[in-house]
C-alpha positions as CSV (number, residue, x, y, z in Angstrom):
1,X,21.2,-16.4,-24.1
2,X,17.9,-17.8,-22.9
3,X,18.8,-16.9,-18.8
4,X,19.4,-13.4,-20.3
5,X,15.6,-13.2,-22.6
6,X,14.3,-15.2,-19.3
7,X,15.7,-12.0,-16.6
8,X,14.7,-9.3,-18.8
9,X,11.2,-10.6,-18.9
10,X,10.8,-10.8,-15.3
11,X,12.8,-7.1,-14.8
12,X,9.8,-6.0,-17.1
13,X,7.1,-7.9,-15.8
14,X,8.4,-6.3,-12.0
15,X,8.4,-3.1,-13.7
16,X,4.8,-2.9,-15.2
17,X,4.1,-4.3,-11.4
18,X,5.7,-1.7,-9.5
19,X,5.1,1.2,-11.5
20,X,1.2,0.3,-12.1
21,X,0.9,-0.5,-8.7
22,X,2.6,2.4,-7.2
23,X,0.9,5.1,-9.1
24,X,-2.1,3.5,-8.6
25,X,-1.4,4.1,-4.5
26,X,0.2,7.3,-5.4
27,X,-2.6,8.5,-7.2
28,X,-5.0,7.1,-4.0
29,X,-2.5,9.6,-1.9
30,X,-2.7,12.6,-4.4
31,X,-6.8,12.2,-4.7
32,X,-6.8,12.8,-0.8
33,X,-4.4,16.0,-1.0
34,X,-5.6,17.3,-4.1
35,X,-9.5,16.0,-5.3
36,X,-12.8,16.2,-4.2
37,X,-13.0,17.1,-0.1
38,X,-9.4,17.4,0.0
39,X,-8.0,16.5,3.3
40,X,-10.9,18.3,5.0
41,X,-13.1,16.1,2.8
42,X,-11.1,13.2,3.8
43,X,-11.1,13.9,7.5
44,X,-14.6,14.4,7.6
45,X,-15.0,11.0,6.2
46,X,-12.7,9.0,8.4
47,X,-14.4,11.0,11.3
48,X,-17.3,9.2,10.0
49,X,-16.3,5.8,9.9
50,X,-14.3,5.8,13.3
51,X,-11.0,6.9,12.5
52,X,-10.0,9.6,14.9
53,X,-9.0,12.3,14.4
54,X,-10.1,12.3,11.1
55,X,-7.8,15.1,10.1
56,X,-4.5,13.0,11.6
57,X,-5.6,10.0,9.3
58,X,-6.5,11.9,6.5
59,X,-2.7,13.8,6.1
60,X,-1.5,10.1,6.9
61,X,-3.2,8.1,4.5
62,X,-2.4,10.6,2.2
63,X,0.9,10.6,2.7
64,X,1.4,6.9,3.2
65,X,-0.2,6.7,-0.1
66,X,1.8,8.8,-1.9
67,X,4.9,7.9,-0.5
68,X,4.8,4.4,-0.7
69,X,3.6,4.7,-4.2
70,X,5.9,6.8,-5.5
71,X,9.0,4.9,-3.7
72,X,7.5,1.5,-5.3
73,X,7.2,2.9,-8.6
74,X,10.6,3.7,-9.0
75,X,11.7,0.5,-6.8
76,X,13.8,2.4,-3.8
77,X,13.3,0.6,-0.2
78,X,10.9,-1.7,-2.0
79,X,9.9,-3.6,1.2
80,X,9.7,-1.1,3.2
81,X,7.7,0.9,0.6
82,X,5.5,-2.2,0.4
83,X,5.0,-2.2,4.2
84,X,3.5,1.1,3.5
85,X,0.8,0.0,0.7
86,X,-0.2,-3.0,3.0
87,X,-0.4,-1.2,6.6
88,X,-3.1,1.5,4.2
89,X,-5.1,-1.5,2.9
90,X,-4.7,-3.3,6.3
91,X,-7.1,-0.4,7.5
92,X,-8.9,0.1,4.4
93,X,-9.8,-3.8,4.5
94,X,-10.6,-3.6,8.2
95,X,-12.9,-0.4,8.7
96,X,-14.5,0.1,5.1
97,X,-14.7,-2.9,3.4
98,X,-14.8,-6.5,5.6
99,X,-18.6,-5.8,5.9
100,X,-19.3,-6.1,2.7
101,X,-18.1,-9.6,1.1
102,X,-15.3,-10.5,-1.3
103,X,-16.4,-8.8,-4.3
104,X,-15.7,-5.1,-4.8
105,X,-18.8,-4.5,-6.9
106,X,-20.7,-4.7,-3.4
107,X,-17.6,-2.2,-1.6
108,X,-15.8,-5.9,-0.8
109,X,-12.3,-6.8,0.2
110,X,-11.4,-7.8,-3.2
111,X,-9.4,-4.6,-4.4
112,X,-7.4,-4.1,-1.0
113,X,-6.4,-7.5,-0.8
114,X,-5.3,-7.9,-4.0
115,X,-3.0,-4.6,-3.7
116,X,-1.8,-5.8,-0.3
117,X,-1.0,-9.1,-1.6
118,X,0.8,-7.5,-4.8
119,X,3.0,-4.8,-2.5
120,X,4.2,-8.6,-0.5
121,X,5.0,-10.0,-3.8
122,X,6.9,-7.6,-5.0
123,X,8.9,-7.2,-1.6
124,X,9.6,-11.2,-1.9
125,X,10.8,-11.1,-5.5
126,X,12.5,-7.9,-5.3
127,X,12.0,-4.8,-7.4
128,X,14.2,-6.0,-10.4
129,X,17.2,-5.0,-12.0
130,X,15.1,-1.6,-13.6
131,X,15.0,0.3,-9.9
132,X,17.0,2.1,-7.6
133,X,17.6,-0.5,-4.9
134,X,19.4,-2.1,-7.8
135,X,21.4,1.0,-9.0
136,X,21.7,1.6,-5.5
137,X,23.1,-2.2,-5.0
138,X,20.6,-2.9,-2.1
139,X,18.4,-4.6,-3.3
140,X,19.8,-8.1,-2.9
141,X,19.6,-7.1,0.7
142,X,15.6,-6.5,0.6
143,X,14.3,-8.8,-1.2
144,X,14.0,-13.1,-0.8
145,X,12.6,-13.8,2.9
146,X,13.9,-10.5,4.4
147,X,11.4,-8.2,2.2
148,X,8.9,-10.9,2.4
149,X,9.1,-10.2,6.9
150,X,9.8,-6.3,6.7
151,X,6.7,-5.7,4.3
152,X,4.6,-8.2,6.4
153,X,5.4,-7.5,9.7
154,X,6.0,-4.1,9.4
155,X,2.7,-3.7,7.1
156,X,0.4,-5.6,8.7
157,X,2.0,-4.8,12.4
158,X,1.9,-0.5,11.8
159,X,-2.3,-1.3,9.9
160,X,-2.8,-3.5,13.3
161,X,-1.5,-0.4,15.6
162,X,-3.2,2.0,14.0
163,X,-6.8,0.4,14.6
164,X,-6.4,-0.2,18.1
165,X,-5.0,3.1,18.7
166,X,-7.6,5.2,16.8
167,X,-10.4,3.2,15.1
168,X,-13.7,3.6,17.7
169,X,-16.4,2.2,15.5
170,X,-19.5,4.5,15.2
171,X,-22.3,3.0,16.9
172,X,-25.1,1.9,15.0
173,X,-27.4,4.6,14.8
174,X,-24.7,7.9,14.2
């Protein structure tokens, strides 16, 4: 009886995880389609701090975002969906907010490492019995060491591609 409280706490527990975490990137995604600038907002900003073409990075981050989000929150491809959330904070860490300390109160690291870190956790553990890789009897398949490498490599691998492909810092004085 107590192995049965003991895995519906942690099915919970990696519930509250993915779906908070996932909307949260979701929501990141749906801001960049949907709020303020919109994507022409959004390119315009990535334009500005060296990720060209903006407009290219804007529809992908956007996408990534809200992809990966939504695919976490309801646990389907839960590594792979992970990869996602990390390869976006990857860049986010790298071109907006390495600069700036730990802390996020000064624009820091702090909030994009802590989400990237999350995403790799919940690829390790697995998304639970309460998701889709479950229902869908993969997730056994994803999750131990194997999602641990596929949201790593993948995550930190595509964020790694991505700045040596497009991110030309602006020079000091633009």
């Amino acid at each position: 009886m107590d192995d049965l409280i003991l895995a519906d706490e942690v099915n919970l527990a990696l519930f509250i995880l993915r779906v908070v975490i996932g909307l949260t990137i979701a929501a990141h995604g749906y801001n960049k389609f949907f709020g303020g600038g919109r994507i022409p907002g959004t390119a315009a900003w990535f334009d500005s701090i060296g990720m060209r073409p903006g407009r290219l990075h804007a529809y992908m981050a956007a996408s990534t975002e809200m992809g990966s989000g939504i695919l976490l929150a309801v646990g389907l491809l839960t590594p792979f969906a992970a990869a996602g959330l990390i390869g976006v904070m990857t860049v986010a860490g790298w071109t907006v907010h390495r600069h700036n300390g730990f802390f996020i109160i000064k624009e820091g690291w702090e909030y994009v490492f802590v989400l990237a870190v999350t995403g790799l956790v919940i690829a390790t553990l697995g998304p639970g019995e309460w998701s889709l890789d479950d229902a869908l009897d993969i997730a056994g398949d994803l999750d131990g060491w194997t999602g641990f490498w596929i949201a790593l490599v993948l995550g930190v691998g595509a964020g790694i591609a991505q700045l040596l492909v497009f991110f030309r810092p602006p020079a000091a004085d633009d």
